[in-house]
C-alpha positions as CSV (number, residue, x, y, z in Angstrom):
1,X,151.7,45.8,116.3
2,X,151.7,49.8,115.6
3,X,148.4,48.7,113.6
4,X,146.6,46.7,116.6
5,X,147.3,49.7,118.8
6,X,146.2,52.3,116.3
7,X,143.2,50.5,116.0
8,X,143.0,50.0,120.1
9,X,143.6,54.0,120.4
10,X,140.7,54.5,117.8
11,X,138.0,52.2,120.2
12,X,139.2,54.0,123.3
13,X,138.5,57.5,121.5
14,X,135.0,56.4,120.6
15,X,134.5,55.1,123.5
16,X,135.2,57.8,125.8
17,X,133.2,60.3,123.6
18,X,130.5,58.4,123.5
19,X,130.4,58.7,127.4
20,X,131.1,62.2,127.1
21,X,128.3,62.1,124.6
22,X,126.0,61.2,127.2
23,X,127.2,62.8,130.4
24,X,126.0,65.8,128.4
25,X,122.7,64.8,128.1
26,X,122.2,63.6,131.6
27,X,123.5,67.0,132.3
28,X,121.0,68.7,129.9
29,X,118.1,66.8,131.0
30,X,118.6,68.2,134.6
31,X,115.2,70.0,134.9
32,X,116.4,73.5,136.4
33,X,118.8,73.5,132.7
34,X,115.6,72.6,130.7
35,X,113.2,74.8,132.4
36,X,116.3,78.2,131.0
37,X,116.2,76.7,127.8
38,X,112.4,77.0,127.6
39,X,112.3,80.6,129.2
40,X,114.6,81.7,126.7
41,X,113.6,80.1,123.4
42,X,109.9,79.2,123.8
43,X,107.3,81.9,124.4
44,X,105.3,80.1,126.5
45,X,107.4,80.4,129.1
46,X,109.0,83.6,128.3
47,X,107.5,85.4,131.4
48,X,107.7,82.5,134.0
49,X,110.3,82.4,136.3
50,X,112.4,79.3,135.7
51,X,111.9,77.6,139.3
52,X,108.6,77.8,138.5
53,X,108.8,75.9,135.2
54,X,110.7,73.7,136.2
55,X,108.2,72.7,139.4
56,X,105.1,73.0,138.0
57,X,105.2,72.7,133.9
58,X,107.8,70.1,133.2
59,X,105.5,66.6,133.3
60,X,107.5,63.9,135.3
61,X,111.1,63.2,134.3
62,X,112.9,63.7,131.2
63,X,114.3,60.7,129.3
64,X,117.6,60.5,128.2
65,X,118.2,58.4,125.3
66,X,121.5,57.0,125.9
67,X,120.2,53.6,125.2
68,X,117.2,51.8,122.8
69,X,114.3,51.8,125.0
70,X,111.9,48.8,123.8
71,X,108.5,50.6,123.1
72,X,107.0,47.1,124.6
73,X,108.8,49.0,127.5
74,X,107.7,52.9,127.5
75,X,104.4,52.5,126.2
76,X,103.2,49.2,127.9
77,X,99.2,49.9,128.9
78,X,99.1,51.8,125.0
79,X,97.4,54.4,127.0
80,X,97.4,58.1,126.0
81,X,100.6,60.5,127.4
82,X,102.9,57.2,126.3
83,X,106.3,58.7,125.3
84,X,109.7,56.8,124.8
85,X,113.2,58.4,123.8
86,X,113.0,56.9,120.2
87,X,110.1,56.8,117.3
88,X,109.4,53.9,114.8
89,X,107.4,52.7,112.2
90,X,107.2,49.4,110.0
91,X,108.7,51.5,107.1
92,X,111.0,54.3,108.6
93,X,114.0,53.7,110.5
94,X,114.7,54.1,114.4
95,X,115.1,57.7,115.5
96,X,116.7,58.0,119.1
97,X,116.5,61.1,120.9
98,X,118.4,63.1,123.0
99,X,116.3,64.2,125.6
100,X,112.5,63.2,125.7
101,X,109.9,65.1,127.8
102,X,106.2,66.5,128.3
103,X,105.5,69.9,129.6
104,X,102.0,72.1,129.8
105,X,101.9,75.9,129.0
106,X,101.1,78.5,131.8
107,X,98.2,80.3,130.2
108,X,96.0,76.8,128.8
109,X,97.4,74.2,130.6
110,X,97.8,72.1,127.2
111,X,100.1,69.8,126.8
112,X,103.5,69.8,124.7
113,X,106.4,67.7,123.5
114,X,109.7,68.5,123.3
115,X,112.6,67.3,122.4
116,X,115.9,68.6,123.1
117,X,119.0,67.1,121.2
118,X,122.8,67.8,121.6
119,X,124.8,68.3,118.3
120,X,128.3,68.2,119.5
121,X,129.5,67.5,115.9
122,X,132.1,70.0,114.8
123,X,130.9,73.5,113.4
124,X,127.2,72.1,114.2
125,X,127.5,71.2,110.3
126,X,127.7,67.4,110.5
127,X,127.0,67.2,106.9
128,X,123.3,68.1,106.8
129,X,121.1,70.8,107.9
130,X,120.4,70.4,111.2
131,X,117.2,72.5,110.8
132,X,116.1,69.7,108.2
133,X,116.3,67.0,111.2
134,X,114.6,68.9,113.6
135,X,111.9,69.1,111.1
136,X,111.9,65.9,110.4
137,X,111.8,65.3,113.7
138,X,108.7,67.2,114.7
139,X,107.3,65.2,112.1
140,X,107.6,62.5,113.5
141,X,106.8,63.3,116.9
142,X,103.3,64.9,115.4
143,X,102.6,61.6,113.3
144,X,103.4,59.3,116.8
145,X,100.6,61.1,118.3
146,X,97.9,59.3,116.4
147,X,96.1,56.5,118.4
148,X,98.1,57.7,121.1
149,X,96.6,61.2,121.7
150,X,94.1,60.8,119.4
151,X,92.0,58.5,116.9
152,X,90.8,58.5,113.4
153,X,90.0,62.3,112.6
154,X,90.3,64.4,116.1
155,X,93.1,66.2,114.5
156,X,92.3,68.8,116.9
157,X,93.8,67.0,119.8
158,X,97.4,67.1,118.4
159,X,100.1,68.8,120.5
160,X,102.1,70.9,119.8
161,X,106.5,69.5,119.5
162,X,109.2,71.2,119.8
163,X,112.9,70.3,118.6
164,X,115.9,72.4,120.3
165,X,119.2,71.8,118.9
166,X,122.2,72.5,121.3
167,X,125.1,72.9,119.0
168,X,128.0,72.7,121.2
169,X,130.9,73.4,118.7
170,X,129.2,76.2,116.3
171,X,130.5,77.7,113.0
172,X,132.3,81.2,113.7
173,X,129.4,82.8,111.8
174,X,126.5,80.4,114.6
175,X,128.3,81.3,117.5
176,X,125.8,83.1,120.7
177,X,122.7,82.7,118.3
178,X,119.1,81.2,118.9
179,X,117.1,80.9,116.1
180,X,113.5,79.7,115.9
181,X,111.6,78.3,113.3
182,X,108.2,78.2,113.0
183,X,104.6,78.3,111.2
184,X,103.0,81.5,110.4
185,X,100.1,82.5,109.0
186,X,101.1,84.6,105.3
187,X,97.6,86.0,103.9
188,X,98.7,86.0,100.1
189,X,95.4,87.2,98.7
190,X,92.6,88.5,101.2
191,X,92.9,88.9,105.3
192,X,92.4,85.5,107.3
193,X,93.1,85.2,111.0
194,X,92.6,82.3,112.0
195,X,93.1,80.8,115.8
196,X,97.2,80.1,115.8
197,X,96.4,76.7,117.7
198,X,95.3,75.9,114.5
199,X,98.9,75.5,112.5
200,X,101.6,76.8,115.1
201,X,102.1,73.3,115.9
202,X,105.9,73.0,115.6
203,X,109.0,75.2,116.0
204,X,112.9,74.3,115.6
205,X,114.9,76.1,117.6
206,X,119.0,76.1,117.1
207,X,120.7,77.2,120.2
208,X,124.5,77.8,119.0
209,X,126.9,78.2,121.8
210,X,130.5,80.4,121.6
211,X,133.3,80.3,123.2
212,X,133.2,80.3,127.7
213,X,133.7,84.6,128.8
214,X,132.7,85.8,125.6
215,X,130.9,88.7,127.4
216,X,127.6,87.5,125.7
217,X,124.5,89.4,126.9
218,X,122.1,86.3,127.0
219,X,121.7,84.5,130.4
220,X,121.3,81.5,128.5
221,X,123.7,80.9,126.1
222,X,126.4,82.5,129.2
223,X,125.1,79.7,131.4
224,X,125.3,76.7,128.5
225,X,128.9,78.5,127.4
226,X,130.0,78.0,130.8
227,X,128.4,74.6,131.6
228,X,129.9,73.0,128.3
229,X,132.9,74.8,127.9
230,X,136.4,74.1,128.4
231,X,138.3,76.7,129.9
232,X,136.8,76.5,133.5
233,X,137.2,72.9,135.4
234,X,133.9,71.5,137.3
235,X,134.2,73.3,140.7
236,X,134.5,76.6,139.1
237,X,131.6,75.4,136.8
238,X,129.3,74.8,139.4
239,X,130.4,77.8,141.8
240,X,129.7,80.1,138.8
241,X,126.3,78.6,137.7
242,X,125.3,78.6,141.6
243,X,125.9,82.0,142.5
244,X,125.0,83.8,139.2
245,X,121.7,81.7,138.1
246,X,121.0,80.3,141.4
247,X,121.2,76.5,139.9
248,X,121.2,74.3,143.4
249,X,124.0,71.9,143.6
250,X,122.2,68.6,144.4
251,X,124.9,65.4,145.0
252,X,123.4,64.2,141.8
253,X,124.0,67.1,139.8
254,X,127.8,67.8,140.8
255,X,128.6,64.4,139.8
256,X,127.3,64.9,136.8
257,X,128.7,67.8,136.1
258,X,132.1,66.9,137.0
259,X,132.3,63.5,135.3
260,X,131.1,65.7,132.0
261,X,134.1,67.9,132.8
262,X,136.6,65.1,133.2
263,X,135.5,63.1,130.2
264,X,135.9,66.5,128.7
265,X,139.0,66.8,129.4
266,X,140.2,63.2,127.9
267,X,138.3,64.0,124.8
268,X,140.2,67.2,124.1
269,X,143.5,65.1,124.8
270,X,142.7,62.9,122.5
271,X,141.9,65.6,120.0
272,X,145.1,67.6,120.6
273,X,146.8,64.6,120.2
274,X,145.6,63.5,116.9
275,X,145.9,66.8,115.5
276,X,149.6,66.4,116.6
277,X,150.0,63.0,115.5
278,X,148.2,64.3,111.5
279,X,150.2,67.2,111.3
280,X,153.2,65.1,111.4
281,X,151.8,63.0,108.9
282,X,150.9,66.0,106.8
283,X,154.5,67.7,107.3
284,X,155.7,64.5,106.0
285,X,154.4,64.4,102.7
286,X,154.3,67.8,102.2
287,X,158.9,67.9,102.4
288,X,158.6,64.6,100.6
289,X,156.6,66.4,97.8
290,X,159.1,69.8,97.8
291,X,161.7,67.1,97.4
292,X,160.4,64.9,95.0
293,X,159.8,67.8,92.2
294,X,163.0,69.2,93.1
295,X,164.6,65.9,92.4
296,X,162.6,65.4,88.7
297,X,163.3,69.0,88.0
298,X,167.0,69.4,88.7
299,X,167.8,65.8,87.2
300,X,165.4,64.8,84.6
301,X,164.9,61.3,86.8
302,X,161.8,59.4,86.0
303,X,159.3,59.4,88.8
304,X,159.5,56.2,89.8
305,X,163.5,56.6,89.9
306,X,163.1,60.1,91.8
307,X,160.7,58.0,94.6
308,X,163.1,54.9,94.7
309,X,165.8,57.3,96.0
310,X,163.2,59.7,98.4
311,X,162.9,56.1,99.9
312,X,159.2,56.8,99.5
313,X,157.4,53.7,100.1
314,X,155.1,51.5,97.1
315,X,152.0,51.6,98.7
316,X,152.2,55.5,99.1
317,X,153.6,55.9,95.9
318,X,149.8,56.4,93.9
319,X,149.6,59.2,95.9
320,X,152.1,60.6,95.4
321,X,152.1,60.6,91.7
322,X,148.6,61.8,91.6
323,X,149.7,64.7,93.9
324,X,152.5,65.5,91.1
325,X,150.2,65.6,88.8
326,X,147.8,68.2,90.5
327,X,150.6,70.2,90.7
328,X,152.0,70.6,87.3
């Protein structure tokens, strides 16, 4: 029974951070948030005002990928400007993004992709480079162009992709950063200038947030620090993001953000709790480790004899044992 309702604990935990998961990126995908993030990390846009962007340069509305989208579905006439929230191909696997959306620059009126994903995974390190992915990713979204925005040889028609990384839960080192990477032009031998449309066709950028009131003098990361944080609750949220970046509080957009701030909530519950619930467990072993060498030591017992009496059960025994012999 304690099993079954380990096990049931463990569902309800996923579950309830993958909705978290996902109210993020609905709240992300809100166009007045997307149209910051590109004022602040994309030069583009560095001098437009973000009401502007988010009116005029930001192409229809953003697709969250909470779900596989069918690309029988997003791309059904197979006509140019097709975009879906995941790419594929007969030989690589499904990628699924984040957020999904087109947008044109102020000064040519060209067209861009970006993407914008949410890495909520602790210390943004989930066990790769994140920067690697968002390459790979801009890869991809270059190579899904062909027969879509263009055919055969017209290389020059490709767009330019972008892929922004919000790391929600950054390494102490990350923490208030934005970092961009990008092509440039190194002359190695000789002086070459040629037209930057030509290879500045991708950039990664890795937005890392801190901690909510760390003083930060960026209006962005203060405004993602507050939105995703977890000191304030949601009316205190969306009174601070109202008055200080003048973000209008549609219906849509307080629900939102207080069902992100609720789910939130139940996340870090869960996490508290489970830290409890392993340091415990980790107490545990460590007294019945103090113990058990104390026992060998102070009576010559076998191990097996010392663990028999420690009441230390068989299947943990191994363990144990191996432990010892780290130890000595």
């Amino acid at each position: 029974m304690e099993q079954e309702t380990t096990i049931s604990e463990s569902i309800d935990a996923v579950a309830e951070k993958v909705r978290y998961d996902a109210a993020c990126k609905r709240v992300l995908a809100e166009k007045i948030i997307l149209a910051w993030i590109m004022k602040e990390s994309l030069d583009e846009y560095r001098d437009c005002d973000v009401n502007e962007i988010a009116a005029r340069y930001i192409e229809g509305e953003p697709q969250v990928g909470t779900v596989l989208v069918s690309p029988d579905e997003t791309n059904t006439d197979g006509r140019i400007h097709g975009i879906s929230t995941e790419d594929t191909s007969l030989t690589e696997s499904k990628s699924i993004y984040d957020v999904r959306f087109l947008a044109l620059t102020p000064d040519t009126g060209e067209q861009v992709r970006l993407i914008i994903n949410v890495e909520a995974q602790d210390r943004s390190n989930p066990g790769y480079a994140v920067t690697k992915r968002g390459i790979y990713y801009c890869g991809r979204m270059i190579s899904a162009q062909h027969g879509v925005e263009f055919l055969h040889s017209d290389y020059d028609q490709i767009k330019k992709v972008y892929s922004i990384w919000v790391c929600l839960n950054s390494a102490e080192e990350r923490e208030n950063t934005i970092t961009r990477y990008s092509i440039r032009e190194d002359n190695l031998v000789g002086s070459v200038k040629e037209d930057p449309r030509n290879y500045d066709l991708l950039s990664v950028v890795m937005i890392c947030l801190g901690r909510e009131q760390s003083g930060i003098d960026n209006a962005l990361l203060d405004m993602l620090n507050v939105l995703f944080g977890t000191e304030s609750d949601a009316e205190r949220k969306k009174a601070y993001l109202k008055d200080k970046y003048a973000i209008p509080m549609t219906r849509e957009f307080e629900t939102e953000v207080s069902e992100m701030c609720n789910l939130s909530e139940g996340v870090e519950r869960r996490g508290i709790a489970k830290g409890k619930a392993e340091g415990r467990t980790e107490g545990r072993t460590e007294g019945l480790m103090e113990a058990l060498q104390n026992l060998i030591r102070n009576t010559g017992w076998t191990v097996e004899k010392a663990m028999e009496t420690l009441g230390i059960p068989s299947s943990e025994r191994t363990n144990y044992e191996k432990q010892l012999n780290l130890r000595q």
